[in-house]
N, C-alpha and C positions, 0 to 999 in steps of 0.2 A: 550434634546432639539431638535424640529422639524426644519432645517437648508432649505431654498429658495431650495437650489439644489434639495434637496429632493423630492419637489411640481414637479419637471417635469419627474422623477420616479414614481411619484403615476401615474399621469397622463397617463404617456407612461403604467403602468399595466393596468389600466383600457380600455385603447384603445386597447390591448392589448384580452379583454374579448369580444369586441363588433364585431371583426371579425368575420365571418362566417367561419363556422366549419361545418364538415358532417363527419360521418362512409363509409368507403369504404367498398362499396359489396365483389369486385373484380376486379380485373384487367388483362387485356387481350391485347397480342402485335400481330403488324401486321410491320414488320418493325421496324422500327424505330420511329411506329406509336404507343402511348401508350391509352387504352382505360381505364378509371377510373368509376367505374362504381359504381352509388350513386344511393339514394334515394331523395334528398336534395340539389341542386346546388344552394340554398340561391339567392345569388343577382349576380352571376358569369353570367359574358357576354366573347364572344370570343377577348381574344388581355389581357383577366386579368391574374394577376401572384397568383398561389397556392403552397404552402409547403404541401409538401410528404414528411416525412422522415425526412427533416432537407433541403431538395435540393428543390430549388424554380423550377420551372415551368410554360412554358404560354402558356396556353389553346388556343389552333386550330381549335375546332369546341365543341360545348355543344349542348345537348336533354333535356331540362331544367327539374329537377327531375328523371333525367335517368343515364345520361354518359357525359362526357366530353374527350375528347383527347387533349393530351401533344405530344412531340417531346424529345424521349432521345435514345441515342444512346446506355444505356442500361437499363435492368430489373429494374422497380421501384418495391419496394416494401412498405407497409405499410397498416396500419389499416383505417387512417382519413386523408382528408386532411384541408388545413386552407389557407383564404383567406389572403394574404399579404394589401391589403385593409381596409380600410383607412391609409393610411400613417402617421405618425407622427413626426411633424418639429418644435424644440424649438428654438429661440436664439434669434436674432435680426432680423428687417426683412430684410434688406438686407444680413444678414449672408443666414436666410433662402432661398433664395430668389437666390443667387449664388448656394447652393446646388441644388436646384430643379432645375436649368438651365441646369447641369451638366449631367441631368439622361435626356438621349434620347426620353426615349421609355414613352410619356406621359401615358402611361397604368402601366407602374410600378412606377408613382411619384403620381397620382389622381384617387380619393377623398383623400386629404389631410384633416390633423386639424393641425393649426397653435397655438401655445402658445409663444408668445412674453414673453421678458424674464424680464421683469418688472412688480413684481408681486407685490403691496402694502400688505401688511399684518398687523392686529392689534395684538400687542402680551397680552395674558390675564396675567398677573401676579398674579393673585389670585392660590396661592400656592392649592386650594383644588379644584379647578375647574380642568376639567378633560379635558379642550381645552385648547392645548398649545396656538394654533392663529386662525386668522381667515384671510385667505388669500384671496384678492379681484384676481380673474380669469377673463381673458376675451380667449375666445378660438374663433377661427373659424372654422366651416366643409364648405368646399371648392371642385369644382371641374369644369372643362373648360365648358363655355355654347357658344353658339352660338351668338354673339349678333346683327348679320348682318340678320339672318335668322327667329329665336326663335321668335314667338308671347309670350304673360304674360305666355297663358295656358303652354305653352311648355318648360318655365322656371319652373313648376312647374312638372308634368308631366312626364318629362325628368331629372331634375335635384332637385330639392329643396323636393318634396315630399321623393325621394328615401334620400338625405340628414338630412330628420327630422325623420327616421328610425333609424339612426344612432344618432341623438342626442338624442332621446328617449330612447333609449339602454344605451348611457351613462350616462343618467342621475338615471337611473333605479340601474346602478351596484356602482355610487359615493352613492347611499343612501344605499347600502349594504354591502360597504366597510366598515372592522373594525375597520382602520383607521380615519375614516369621524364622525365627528359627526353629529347631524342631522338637518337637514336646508328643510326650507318651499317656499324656491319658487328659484325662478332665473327668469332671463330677456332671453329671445328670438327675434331676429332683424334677419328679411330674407332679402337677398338682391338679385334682377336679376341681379344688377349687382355691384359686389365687387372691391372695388381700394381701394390701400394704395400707395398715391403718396407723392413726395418729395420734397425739398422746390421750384423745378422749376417747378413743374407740370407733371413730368413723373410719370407712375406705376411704383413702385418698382416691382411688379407681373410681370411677360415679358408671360403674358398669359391671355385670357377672362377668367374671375371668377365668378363664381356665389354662395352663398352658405347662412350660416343662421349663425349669431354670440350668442356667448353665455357669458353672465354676469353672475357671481355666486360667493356670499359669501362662500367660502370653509370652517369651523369650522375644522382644523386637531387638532387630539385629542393627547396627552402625549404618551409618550413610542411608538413613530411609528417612530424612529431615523435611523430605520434600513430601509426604506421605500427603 
C-alpha cells in the first residue's frame, strides 16, 4: 500500500531531477579562490548555492557557459556539479513558513516549491487495477519579485518565465516516473503576485512572492511503498 508520507518522497525525488547539473571541465585555485570550469552554467546566477562533491558552495562570480568561482579554503575536487535550487518545503504553511524565515541567505531558501500537507486522495480498490490511488496535488514554484518596482513584463521576464522552466521539467519527469501512472493534463495558475494569508489578514509568506501553481491528479501506481 502506497502511504500520504510517501507522496512528499516522490515529490522531493522528482524535484530532485529538475535541478541543474553540468560536467566539470576542470578546476583551478587562485587562493582561496576556486575556479569551476563548465560548459553549461544552466540557470546559475552569482549569490546561488552548488554541490561539488557532497560540500555546498556559493558562487562569487560566473562566465555563463564557461566558469564560475566558489570561496573554499581548500582543494575541491569533483567530476559535476549540481544546483541546490529549487528548494523543496512540505508541511503546513506556517510550519513551512518558520523554516524558510530561519535561513538567512534568501539565495539559499529561493525558487522554492511548496507542497502543503493536505493531500486528498481517491483510493481505487479494484483489486486488478494497477493504481493504488489517485492523489489530488496542489504545489507551488515560488520565488521573491519585486512588487514596488516590477512592471507585468518583468514579472514575467525576471521571474515566472524562468519558473515555468521548472514546471515544465517537472511535469515532463512525473510522466516518466515508474511510479506514476499516466495522466493527461493538470491545471496551471501564474500569479505576480502570491499570498497565503490568515484569518486576520496577514501573509503567512514574511516575503514578496511571485510564482505559478500547479493542480494535478497524481494516479500512484501498486508496489511503490518503498517510495
Amino acid at each position: 500500500m502506497v502511504y500520504s508520507t510517501n507522496i512528499p518522497n516522490l515529490i522531493d525525488s522528482i524535484i530532485e531531477l529538475i535541478r541543474d547539473t553540468a560536467t566539470i571541465t576542470s578546476i583551478t585555485s587562485s587562493g582561496t579562490t576556486r575556479t569551476i570550469n563548465t560548459a553549461d552554467t544552466g540557470r546559475l546566477v552569482v549569490g546561488d548555492w552548488v554541490k561539488i562533491s557532497g560540500t555546498n558552495y556559493k558562487i562569487t562570480s560566473i562566465t555563463t557557459n564557461s566558469k564560475f568561482t566558489v570561496t573554499s579554503s581548500s582543494a575541491i575536487t569533483g567530476t559535476s556539479w549540481t544546483a541546490l535550487a529549487p528548494y523543496f518545503f512540505y508541511g503546513t504553511p506556517i510550519m513551512i513558513a518558520n523554516t524558510i524565515d530561519k535561513i538567512k541567505d534568501y539565495q539559499n531558501k529561493y525558487p522554492i516549491v511548496v507542497l502543503f500537507e493536505t493531500m486528498p486522495a481517491t483510493v481505487d480498490d479494484d483489486v486488478k487495477s494497477s493504481v493504488e490511488r489517485v492523489v489530488s496535488l496542489q504545489l507551488f514554484f515560488l520565488d521573491q519579485a519585486n512588487y514596488t518596482d516590477w512592471s507585468h513584463d518583468e514579472y514575467y521576464s525576471l521571474l515566472l518565465d524562468v519558473l515555468q522552466d521548472y514546471v515544465d521539467s517537472f511535469i515532463d519527469e512525473l510522466k516518466n516516473n515508474s511510479s506514476i501512472g499516466k495522466f493527461d493534463s493538470h491545471k496551471e495558475t501564474p500569479y505576480s503576485k502570491w499570498t497565503l494569508e490568515t484569518g486576520d489578514g496577514r501573509n503567512v509568506f514574511n516575503a514578496e512572492l511571485s510564482g505559478i501553481g500547479i493542480e494535478i491528479d497524481l494516479p500512484v501506481l501498486k508496489n511503490t511503498c518503498s517510495i
